[in-house]
C-alpha positions in Angstrom: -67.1 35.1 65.9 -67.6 36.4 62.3 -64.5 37.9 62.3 -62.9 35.3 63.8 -64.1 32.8 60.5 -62.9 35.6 58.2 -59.5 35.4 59.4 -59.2 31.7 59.3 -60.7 31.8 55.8 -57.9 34.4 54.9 -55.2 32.6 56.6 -56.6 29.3 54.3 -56.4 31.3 51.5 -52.9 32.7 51.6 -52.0 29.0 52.7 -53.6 27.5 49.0 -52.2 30.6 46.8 -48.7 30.3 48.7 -49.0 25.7 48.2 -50.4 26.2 44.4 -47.7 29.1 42.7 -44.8 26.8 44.9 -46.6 23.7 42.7 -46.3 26.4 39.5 -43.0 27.6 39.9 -41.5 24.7 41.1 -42.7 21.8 39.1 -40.6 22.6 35.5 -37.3 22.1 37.7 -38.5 18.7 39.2 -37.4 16.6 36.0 -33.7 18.4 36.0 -33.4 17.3 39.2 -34.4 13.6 38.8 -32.4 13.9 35.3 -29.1 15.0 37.2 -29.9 11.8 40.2 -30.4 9.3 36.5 -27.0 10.9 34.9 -25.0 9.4 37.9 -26.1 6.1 38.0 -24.9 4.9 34.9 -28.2 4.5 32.9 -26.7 7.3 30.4 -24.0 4.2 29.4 -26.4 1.0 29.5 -28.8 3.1 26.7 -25.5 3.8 24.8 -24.8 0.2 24.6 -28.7 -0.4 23.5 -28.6 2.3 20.7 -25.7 -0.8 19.2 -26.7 -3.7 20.3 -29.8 -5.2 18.2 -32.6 -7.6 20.0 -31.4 -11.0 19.8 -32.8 -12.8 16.8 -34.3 -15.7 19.4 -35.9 -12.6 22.0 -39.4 -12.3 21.3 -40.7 -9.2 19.8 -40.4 -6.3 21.2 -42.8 -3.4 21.5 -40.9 -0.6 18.6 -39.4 2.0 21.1 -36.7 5.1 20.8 -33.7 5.2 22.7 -31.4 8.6 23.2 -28.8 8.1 25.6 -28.2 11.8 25.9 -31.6 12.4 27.0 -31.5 9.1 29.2 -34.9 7.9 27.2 -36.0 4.8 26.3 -39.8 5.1 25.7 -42.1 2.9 23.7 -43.6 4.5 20.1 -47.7 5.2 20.3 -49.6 4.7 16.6 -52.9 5.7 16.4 -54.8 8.8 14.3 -55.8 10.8 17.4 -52.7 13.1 18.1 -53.9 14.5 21.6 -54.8 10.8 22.6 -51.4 9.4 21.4 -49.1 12.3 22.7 -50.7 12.1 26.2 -49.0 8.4 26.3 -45.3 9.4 24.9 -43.9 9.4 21.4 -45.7 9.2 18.9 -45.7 8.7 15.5 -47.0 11.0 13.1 -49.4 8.8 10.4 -48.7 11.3 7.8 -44.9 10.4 7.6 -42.9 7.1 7.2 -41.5 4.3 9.3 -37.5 3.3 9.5 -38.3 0.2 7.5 -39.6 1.9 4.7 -36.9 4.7 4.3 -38.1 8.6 3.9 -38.9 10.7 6.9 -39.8 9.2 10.2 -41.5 11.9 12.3 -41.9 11.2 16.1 -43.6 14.0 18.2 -43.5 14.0 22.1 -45.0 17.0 25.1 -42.0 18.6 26.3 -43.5 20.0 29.7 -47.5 19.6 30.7 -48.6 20.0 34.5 -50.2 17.1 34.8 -47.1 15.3 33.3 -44.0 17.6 34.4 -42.1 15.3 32.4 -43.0 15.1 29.1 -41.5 12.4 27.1 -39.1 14.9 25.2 -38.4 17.4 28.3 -34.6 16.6 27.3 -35.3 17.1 23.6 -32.0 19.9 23.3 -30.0 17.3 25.3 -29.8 15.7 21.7 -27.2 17.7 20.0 -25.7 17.5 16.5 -23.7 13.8 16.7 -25.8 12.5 19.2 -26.9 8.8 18.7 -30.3 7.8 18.0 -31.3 4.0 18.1 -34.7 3.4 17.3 -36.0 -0.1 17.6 -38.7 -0.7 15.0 -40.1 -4.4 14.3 -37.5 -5.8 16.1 -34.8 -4.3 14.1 -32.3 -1.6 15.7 -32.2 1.7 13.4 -29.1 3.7 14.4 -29.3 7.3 13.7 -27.1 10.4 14.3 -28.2 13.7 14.7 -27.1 16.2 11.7 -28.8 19.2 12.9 -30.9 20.7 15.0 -33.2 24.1 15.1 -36.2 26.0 16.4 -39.5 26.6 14.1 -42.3 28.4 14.1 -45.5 25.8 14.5 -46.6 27.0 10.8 -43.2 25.4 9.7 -45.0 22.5 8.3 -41.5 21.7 5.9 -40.3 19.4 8.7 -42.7 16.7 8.3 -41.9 16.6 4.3 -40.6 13.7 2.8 -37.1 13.1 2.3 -35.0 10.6 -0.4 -32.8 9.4 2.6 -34.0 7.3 5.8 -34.1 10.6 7.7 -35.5 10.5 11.8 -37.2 14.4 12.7 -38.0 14.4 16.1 -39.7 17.7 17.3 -41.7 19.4 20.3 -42.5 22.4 21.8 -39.8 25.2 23.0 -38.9 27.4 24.8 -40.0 25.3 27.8 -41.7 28.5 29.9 -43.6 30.0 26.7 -43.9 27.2 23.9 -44.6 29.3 21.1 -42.0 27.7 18.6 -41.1 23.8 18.0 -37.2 22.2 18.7 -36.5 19.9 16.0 -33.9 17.6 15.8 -33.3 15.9 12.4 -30.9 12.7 12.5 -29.8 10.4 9.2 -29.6 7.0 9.2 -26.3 5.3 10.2 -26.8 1.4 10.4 -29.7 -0.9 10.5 -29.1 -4.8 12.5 
């Protein structure tokens, strides 16, 4: 009968390792798959009209949110001082830099890939490619950006979240998305405000 318990308890085990690494290996592929399902339904072309079409003087307010078609996003903008807090919820904006409606260097952080959030807000971060657009909506005025460059840092590369003398947008997160030991960062300028 011992025996007998031992090998159920084995076979229980081999059953939870086999269920968990399928859950590891598996889950940083399940937002490319729902991304590829998103791509054909059109929503890639409704945010593209949204990054140029500003909130209708009469609409009420709307909460300030970031739109990148070529990421399919469209994801409200957390304030607060507590990073981890803010980050857990989406973008966020990083207190230390500007706003769009006060020019300088608008710095929005987001996770790229957690476990308990397989899709971070910026998963799609590289999607965003030099001449990508940008709209950010921010006090119920539509900021237009366009992306000017993009590159990977080290995480002591704190020169990204300097100021700047134009309205500049630097959106960054984690990469490589297996071993996140370095930061994408996507800088985009100014382009029209409505």
């Amino acid at each position: 009968m011992n025996s007998k318990f031992l090998k159920r308890a084995n076979n229980i085990l081999i059953v939870l390792i086999i269920v968990v690494n399928g859950y590891v290996i598996a889950t940083p592929f399940y937002p490319r798959l729902i991304f590829l399902v998103h791509s054909h339904q059109g929503q890639a072309v409704q945010l593209k009209q949204a990054v140029h079409q500003p909130p209708a003087a009469s609409a009420p307010a709307q909460p300030d949110h970031l739109i990148i078609p070529s990421m399919l996003l469209d994801q409200p903008i957390n304030e607060g001082t507590d990073a981890y807090a803010e980050l857990d919820k989406g973008v966020w904006r990083w207190p230390g830099g500007s706003s769009p409606d006060k020019a300088g260097n608008t710095v929005l952080l987001g996770h790229r890939f957690t476990y308990t959030t397989p899709k971070g807000v910026f998963y799609f971060l590289d999607k965003a490619t030099v001449g990508s657009e940008i709209g950010l909506v921010w006090n119920n005025k539509l900021y237009t950006y366009k992306v000017a460059a993009t590159k990977v840092v080290p995480p002591t590369d704190v020169s990204i979240l300097a100021p700047t003398t134009e309205p500049t947008l630097t959106l960054y997160t984690c990469t490589p998305l297996w071993n996140p030991k370095s930061r994408l960062v996507i800088t985009a300028l100014l382009e029209t405000t409505k």
